[in-house]
Each structure stands twice: as C-alpha cells, then as structure tokens.
PATITI-377808 format. One record per residue (C-alpha): residue in three letters; residue number from 1; x, y, z. Coordinates in pm, 1 decimal, always signed. Layout:
 code pos       xx       yy       zz
  ALA NUM        X        Y        Z
...
//
This chain:
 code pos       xx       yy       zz
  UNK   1  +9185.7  +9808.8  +8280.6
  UNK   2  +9404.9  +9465.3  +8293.5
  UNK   3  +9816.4  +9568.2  +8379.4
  UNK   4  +9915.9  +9286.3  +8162.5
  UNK   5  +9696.3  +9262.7  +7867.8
  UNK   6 +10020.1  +9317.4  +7618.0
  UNK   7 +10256.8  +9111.3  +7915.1
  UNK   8 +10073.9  +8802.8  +8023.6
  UNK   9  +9980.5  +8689.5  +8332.6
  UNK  10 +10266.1  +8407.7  +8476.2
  UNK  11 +10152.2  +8270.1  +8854.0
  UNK  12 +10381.7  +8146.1  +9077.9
  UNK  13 +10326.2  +7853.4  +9341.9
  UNK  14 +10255.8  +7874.1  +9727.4
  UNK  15 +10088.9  +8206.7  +9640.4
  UNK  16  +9680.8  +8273.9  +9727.4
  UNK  17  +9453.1  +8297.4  +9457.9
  UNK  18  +9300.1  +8638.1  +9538.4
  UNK  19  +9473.4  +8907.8  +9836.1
  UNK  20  +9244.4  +9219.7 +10021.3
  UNK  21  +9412.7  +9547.7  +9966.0
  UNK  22  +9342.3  +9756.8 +10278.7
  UNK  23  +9379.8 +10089.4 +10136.3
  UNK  24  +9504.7 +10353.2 +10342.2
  UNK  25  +9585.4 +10670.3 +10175.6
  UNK  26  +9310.9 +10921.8 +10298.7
  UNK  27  +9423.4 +10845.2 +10656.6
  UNK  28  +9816.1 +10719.6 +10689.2
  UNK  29  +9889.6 +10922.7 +10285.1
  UNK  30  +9694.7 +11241.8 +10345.5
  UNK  31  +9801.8 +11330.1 +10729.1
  UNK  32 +10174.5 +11324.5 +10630.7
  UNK  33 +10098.6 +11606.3 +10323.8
  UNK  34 +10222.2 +11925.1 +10430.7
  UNK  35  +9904.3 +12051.7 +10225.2
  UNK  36  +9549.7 +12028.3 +10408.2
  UNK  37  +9284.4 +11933.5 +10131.7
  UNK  38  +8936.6 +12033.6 +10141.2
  UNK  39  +8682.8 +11795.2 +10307.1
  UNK  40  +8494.6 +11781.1  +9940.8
  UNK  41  +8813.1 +11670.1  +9815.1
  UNK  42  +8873.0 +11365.1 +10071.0
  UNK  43  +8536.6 +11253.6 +10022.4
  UNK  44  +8586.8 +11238.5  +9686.9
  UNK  45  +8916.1 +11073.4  +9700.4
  UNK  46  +8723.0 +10810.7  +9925.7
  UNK  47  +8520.5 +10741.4  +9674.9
  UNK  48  +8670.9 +10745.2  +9388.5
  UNK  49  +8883.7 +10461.5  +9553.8
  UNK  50  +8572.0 +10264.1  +9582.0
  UNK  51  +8457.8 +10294.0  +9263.0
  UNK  52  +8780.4 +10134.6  +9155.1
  UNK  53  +8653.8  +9838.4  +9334.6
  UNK  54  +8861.0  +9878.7  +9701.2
  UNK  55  +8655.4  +9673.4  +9962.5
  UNK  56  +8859.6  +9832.1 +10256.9
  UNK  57  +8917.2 +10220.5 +10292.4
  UNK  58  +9074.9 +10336.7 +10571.5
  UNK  59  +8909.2 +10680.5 +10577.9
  UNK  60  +9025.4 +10958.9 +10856.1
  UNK  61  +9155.6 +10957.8 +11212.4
  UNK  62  +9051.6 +11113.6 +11548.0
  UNK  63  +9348.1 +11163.2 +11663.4
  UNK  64  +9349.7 +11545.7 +11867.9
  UNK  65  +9386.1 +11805.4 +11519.8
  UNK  66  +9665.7 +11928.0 +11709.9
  UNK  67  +9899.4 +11635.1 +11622.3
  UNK  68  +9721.6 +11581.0 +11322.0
  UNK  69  +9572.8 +11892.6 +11121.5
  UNK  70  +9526.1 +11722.1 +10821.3
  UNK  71  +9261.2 +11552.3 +10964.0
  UNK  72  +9107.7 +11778.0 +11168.7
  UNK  73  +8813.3 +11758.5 +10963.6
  UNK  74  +8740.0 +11391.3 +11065.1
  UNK  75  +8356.1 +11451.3 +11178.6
  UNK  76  +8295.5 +11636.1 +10859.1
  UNK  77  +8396.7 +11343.4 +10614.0
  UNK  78  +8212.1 +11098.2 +10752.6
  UNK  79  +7901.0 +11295.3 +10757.3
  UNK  80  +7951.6 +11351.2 +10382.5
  UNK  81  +8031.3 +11050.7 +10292.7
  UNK  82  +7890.7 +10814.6 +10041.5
  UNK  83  +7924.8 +10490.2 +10209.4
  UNK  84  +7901.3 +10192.6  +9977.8
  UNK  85  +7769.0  +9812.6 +10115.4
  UNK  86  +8011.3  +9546.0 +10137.2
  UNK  87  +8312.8  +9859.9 +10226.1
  UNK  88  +8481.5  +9910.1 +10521.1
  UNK  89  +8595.6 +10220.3 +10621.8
  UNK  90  +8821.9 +10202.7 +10942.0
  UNK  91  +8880.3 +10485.2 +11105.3
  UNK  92  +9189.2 +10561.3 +11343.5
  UNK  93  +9094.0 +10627.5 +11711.2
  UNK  94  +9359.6 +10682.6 +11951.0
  UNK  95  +9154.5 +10649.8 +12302.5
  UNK  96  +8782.2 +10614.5 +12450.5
  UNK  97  +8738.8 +11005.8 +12342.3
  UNK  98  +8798.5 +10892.1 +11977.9
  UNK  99  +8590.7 +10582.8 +12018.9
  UNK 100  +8301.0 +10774.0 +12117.6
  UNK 101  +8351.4 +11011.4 +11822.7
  UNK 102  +8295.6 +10721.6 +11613.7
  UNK 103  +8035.2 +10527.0 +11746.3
  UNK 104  +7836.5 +10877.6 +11729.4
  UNK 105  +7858.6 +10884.3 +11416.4
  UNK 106  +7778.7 +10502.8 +11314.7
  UNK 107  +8166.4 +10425.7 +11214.7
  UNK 108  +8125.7 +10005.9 +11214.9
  UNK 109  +8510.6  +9956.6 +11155.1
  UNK 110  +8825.9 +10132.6 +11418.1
  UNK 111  +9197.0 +10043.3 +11380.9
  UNK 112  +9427.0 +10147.8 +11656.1
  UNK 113  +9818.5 +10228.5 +11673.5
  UNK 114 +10020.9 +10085.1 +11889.3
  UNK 115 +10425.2 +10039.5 +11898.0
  UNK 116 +10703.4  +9784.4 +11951.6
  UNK 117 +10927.2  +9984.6 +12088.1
  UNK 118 +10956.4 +10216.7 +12409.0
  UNK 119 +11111.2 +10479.3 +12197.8
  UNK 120 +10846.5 +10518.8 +11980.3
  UNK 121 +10524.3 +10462.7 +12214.3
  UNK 122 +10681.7 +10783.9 +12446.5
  UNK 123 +10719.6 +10994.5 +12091.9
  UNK 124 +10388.7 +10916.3 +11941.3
  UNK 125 +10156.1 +10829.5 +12229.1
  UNK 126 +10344.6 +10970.7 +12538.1
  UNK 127 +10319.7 +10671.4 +12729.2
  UNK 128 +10501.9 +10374.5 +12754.9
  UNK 129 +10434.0 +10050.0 +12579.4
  UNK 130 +10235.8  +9931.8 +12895.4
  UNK 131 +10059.6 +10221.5 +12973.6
  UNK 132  +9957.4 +10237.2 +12583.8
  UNK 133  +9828.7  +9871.9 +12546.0
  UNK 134  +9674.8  +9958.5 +12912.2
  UNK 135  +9482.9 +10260.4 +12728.9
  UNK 136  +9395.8 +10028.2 +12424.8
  UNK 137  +9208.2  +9759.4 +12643.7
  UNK 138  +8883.3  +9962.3 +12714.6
  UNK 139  +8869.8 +10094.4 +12394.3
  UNK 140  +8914.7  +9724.7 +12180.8
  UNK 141  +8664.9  +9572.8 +12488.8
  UNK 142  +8374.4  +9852.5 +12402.0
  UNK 143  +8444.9  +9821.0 +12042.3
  UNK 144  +8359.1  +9457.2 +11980.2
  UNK 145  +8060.0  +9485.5 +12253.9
  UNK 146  +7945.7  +9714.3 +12017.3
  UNK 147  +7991.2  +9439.8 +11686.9
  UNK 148  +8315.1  +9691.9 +11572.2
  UNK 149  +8583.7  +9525.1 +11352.5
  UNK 150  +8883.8  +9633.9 +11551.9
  UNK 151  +9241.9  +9686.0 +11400.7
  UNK 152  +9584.2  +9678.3 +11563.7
  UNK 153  +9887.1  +9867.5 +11405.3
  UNK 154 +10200.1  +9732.9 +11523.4
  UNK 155 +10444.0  +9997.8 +11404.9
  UNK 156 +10836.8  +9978.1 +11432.6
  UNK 157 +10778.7  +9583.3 +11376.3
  UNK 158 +11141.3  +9565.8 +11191.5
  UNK 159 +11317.4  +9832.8 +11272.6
  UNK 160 +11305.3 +10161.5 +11520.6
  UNK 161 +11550.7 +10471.1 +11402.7
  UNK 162 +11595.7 +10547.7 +11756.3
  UNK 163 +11665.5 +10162.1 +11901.2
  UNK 164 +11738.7 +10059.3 +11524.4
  UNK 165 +11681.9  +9665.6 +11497.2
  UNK 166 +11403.3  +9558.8 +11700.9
  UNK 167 +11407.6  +9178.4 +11880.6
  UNK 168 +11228.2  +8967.5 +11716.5
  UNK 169 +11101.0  +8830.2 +12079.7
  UNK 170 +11019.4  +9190.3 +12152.8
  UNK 171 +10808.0  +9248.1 +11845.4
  UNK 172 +10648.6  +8854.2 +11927.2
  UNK 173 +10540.4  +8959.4 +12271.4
  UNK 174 +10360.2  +9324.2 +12181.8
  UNK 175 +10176.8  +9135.5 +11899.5
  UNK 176 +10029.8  +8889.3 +12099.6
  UNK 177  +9966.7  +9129.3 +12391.4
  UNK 178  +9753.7  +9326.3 +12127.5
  UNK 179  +9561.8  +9030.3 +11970.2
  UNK 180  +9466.7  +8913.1 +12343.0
  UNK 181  +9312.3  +9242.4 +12367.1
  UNK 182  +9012.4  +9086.3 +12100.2
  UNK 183  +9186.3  +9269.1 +11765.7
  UNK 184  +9027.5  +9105.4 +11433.6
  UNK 185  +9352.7  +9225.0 +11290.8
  UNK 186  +9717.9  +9307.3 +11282.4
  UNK 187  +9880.2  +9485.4 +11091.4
  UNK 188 +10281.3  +9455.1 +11098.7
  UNK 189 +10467.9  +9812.6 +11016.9
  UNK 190 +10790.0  +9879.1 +10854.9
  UNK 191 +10758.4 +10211.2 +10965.3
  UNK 192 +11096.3 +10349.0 +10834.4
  UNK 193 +11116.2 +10077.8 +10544.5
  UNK 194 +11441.2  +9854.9 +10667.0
  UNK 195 +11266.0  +9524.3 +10608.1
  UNK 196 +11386.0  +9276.4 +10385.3
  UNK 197 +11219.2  +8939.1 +10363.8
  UNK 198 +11454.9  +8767.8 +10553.6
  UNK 199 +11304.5  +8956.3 +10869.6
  UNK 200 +10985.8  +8970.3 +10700.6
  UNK 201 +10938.7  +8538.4 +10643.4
  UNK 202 +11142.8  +8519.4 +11064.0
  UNK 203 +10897.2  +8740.4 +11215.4
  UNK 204 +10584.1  +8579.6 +11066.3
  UNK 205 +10688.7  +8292.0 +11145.4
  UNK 206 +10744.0  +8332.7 +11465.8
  UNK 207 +10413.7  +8515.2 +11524.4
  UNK 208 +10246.6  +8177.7 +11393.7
  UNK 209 +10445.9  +7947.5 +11601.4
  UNK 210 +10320.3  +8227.6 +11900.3
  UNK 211  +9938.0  +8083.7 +11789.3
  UNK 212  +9852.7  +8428.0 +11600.8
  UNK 213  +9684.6  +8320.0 +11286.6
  UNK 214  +9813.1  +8385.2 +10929.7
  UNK 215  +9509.6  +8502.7 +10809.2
  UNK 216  +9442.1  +8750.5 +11128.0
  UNK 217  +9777.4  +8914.1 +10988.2
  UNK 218  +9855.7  +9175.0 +10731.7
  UNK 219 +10193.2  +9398.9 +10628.7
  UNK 220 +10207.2  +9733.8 +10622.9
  UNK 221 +10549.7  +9809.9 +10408.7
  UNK 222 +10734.0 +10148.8 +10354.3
  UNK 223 +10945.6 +10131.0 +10045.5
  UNK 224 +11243.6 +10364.4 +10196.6
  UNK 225 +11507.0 +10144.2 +10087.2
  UNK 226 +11283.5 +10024.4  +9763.0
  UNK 227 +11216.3  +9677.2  +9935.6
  UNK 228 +10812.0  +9718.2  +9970.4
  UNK 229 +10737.8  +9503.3  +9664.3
  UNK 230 +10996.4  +9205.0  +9807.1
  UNK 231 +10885.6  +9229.9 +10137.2
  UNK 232 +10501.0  +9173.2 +10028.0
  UNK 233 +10601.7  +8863.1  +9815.6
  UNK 234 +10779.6  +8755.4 +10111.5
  UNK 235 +10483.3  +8777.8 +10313.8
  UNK 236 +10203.1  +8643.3 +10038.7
  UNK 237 +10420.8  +8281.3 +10068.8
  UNK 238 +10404.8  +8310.2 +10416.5
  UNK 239 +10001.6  +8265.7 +10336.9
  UNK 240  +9921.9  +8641.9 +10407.1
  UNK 241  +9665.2  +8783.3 +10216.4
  UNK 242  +9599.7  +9119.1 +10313.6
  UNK 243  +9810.5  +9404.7 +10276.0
  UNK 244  +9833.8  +9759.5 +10327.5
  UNK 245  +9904.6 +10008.2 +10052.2
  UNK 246  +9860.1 +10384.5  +9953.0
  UNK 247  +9740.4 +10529.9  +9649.9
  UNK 248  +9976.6 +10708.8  +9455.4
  UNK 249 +10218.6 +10617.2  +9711.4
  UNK 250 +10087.3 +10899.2  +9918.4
  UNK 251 +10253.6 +10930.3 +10317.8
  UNK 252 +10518.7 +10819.8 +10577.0
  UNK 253 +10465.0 +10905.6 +10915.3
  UNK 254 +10491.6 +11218.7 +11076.3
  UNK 255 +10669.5 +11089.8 +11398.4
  UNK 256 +10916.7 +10879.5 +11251.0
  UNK 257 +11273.9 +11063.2 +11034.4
  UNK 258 +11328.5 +10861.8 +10697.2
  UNK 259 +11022.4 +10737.3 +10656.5
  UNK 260 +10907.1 +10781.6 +10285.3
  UNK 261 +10623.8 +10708.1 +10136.5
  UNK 262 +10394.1 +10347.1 +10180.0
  UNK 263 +10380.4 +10124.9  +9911.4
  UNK 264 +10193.8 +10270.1  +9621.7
  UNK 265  +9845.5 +10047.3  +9518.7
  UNK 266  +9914.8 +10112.6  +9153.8
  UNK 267 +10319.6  +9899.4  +9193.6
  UNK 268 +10147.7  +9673.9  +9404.1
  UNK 269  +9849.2  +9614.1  +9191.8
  UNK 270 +10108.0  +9576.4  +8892.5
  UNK 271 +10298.5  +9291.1  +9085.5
  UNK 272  +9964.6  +9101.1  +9210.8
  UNK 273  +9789.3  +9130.5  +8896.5
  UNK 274 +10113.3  +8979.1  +8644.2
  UNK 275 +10078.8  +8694.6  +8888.1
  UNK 276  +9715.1  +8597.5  +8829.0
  UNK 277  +9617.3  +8691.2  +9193.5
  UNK 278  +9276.2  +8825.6  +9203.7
  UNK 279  +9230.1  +9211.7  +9403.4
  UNK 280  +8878.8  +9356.0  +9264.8
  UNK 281  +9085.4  +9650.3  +9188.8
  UNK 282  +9112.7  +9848.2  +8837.4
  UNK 283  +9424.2  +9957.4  +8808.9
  UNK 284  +9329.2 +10187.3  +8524.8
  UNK 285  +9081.7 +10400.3  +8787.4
  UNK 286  +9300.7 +10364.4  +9066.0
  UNK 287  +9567.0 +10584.8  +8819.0
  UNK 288  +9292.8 +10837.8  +8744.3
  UNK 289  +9241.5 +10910.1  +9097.9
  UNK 290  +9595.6 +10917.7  +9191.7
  UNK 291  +9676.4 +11164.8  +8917.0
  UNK 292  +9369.9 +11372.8  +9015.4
  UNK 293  +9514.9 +11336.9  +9369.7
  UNK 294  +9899.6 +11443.1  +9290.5
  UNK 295  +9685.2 +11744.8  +9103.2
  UNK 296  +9512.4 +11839.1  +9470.1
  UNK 297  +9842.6 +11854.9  +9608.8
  UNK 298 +10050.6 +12057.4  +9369.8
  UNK 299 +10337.4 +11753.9  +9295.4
  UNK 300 +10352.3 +11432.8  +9094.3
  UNK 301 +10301.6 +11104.1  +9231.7
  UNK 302 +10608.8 +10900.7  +9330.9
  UNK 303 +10430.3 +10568.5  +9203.9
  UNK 304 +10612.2 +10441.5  +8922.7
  UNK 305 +10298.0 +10253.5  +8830.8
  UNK 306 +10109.9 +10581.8  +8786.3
  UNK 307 +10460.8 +10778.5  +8617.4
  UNK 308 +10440.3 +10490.4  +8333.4
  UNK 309 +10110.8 +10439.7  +8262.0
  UNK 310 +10077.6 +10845.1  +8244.0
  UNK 311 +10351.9 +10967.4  +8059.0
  UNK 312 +10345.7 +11373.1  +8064.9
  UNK 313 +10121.0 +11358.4  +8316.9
  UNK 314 +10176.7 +11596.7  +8582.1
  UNK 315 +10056.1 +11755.3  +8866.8
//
C-alpha cells in the first residue's frame, strides 16, 4: 500500500534517497505494556513486521525478568522464531551473562544501553557512568570477536528529568567513549521526548566534528511533547539515515517519568514516504499488525497513522 497514492509524493533537497527503519517495538514497545503477551504472540508480531518488509527487528532483551517481566520469555522467542535472510534481529543484553545467552542461541546482532547522565546510569544500571561503560567493554570486545553487529543506546542524549538539560560536551564525550569501545552503531535517545531540532542538528554536529561518522549514527525520538516527526527531519538533513521507531507507537521506558510512547512506524512511514524517500516498508501491513497488536493488548493504538487509515477500528 503507497501513503500518498491520492496526495503525491513532493521531495525535498539535502534529504537521502532511501532511510533503514530499525524497528523496535517487540523489545523497547512491548516491555513498557503493563500486559505480558504470550510468546506465540511476539513471535508473531516479529514476523508479521517482516513480512511488511522491516530489514531490522529489534526482537527481545536479556535483561534479569525481574526488571523486565515482559520479556522474561526471551529464550523462548528466539527458539520459535522464524528468522528471515537479509533481517537483523538485535537483541538487548545488559552484561557478559546476557551475551552468553545470546551467543547460545546463535543471536548474530546485540545492542546495548548505556546513559549520559549519572542520574540515570545509577537508576537503570546501578552503576555509575564509568563503571557501566567499564561493564560494556568485555561484552562489545567478545561480541565483534565473535563477527556480532554491536549497538550502543545512548539514552538521556537531550534531556534527563532528574538533571533536566544535558551538556552537550557531556553527551559528546559518553558517545565517543562508547564508539571507542568497537560499536557499529549509535543510537541517540530522547528518552523523555524534550528534543527539538535545534538540539537535535547542535548535537550531531558536534558528534561529527568529534570524528563519529554520520552514517554510524541513528535517532531514537520519543514524541512526549509531539516533536518526534521534527526532530527526525532534523536529523535526515544532518545526513542520518537510520532511525528508530515503534509500531503502533507502542512503549516509553520503564525507568524514566514522562516518557510516552516512541515514534510510531506508521507517522513516520507517512512523513518518509510523501517525500519520495525509499524504506522497503508497506505501510498498509505495518497498520494490520499494529491493529492486531492494539487488539493483544486490550487498547487502541496512539498512532495517528494507524487511527486514520482505520477509522472504527478498535481494540
């Protein structure tokens, strides 16, 4: 299904031709539901994503089931799983322990989370930001002996509800800490969604003028403040081209207050698309799944993508 066959497609300049959607709503949407899902049903949402043509699917997380009971199940999905070629599927390790976990069971892609502020390191990880990119090294190190795409979270990249706004130096010297480590990626977070491009255009810039590459980068936007779908334009003339989004608009994060929902796929798909810029992704499947998703969970989908292209539709 083409968004804009009734519309028209109108490009604008300094933007790439096609962007990589890392999706991430089985592991960042689903482990902020209050609801736990059956492990049938995440392997099904997993690949019912693929089918609609997403080449990255971040899948569960071994983080301990006591911080994270909606995952708890981790093991289970992957064993189940219908893995496609040409996919990814990171999954979210949090130490060695988790690492091993996955290379048991033949995972080929890991991301891990780290912070940019002391606040939040000692909330979520119980360690400091030192002691957690100390933890980090082994586990990057073993994972790309081992031929492991390895991603970096940055969260609390633009602001911190504890510190609030976060130096830009600050964020600079975390981010290159982490990609010295050997990361193929970063991923920026607006963890509680108070970007606005401004911040968004200063801090990539600044990361490039640090030596990180543009195209090692990607933006991971909340849309608490409804600034998700600026912020990623922002970014895309910056030359990023891969960026994080959740179908449905599924998840926050469980250790951060105010922090709604990621950017929904389906709104983001809607923007990339009416500019000509290439995905892979049907928007038209991607709606079917997120409806059959709000459906598993008992609520409607906060997507306005999916509420206008499904009118009546509810969960």
């Amino acid at each position: 299904m083409s968004p804009h066959p009734d519309y028209g497609v109108t490009p604008l300049e300094g933007l790439p031709s096609r962007v990589t959607i890392c999706e991430v709503g089985p592991r960042d949407g689903l482990q902020n539901e209050s609801a736990v899902l059956p492990v049938e049903v995440k392997a099904e949402f997993v690949e019912r994503l693929v089918d609609a043509g997403h080449t990255v699917v971040e899948t569960t997380s071994f983080v301990h089931p006591k911080w994270v009971p909606q995952l708890a199940d981790a093991a289970q999905l992957l064993e189940r799983l219908a893995t496609v070629d040409g996919v990814r599927y990171p999954v979210l390790v949090p130490n060695e322990r988790g690492l091993d976990r996955a290379l048991a069971l033949g995972v080929r892609d890991i991301a891990i989370f780290g912070s940019a502020t002391e606040s939040f390191a000692r909330r979520n990880l119980n360690r400091t930001v030192d002691e957690s990119l100390e933890m980090f090294a082994p586990v990057v190190d073993r994972a790309r002996g081992a031929g492991l795409g390895v991603r970096g979270y940055l969260s609390m990249a633009f602001g911190d509800p504890w510190e609030r706004e976060v130096p830009l130096a600050r964020v600079v010297d975390v981010a290159d800490r982490l990609m010295a480590l050997g990361l193929t990626e970063l991923s920026l977070g607006d963890t509680i969604g108070v970007a606005t491009p401004g911040r968004v255009v200063a801090l990539l810039d600044a990361l490039v003028d640090r030596g990180i590459p543009i195209n090692r980068i990607a933006v991971h936007f909340h849309d608490t403040y409804g600034q998700a779908l600026a912020n990623t334009l922002a970014a895309l003339r910056r030359g990023v081209t891969t960026v994080d989004a959740s179908a449905g608009g599924l998840g926050g994060c469980p250790y951060a207050e105010s922090a709604t929902g990621n950017l929904a796929t389906e709104d983001l798909l809607w923007q990339l698309h009416g500019l000509g810029i290439d995905t892979g992704v049907d928007l038209g499947k991607l709606v079917e799944t997120s409806v059959w998703m709000a459906q598993q969970l008992g609520r409607p989908s906060p997507s306005r993508t999916v509420t206008a292209l499904t009118p009546g539709a509810s969960a």
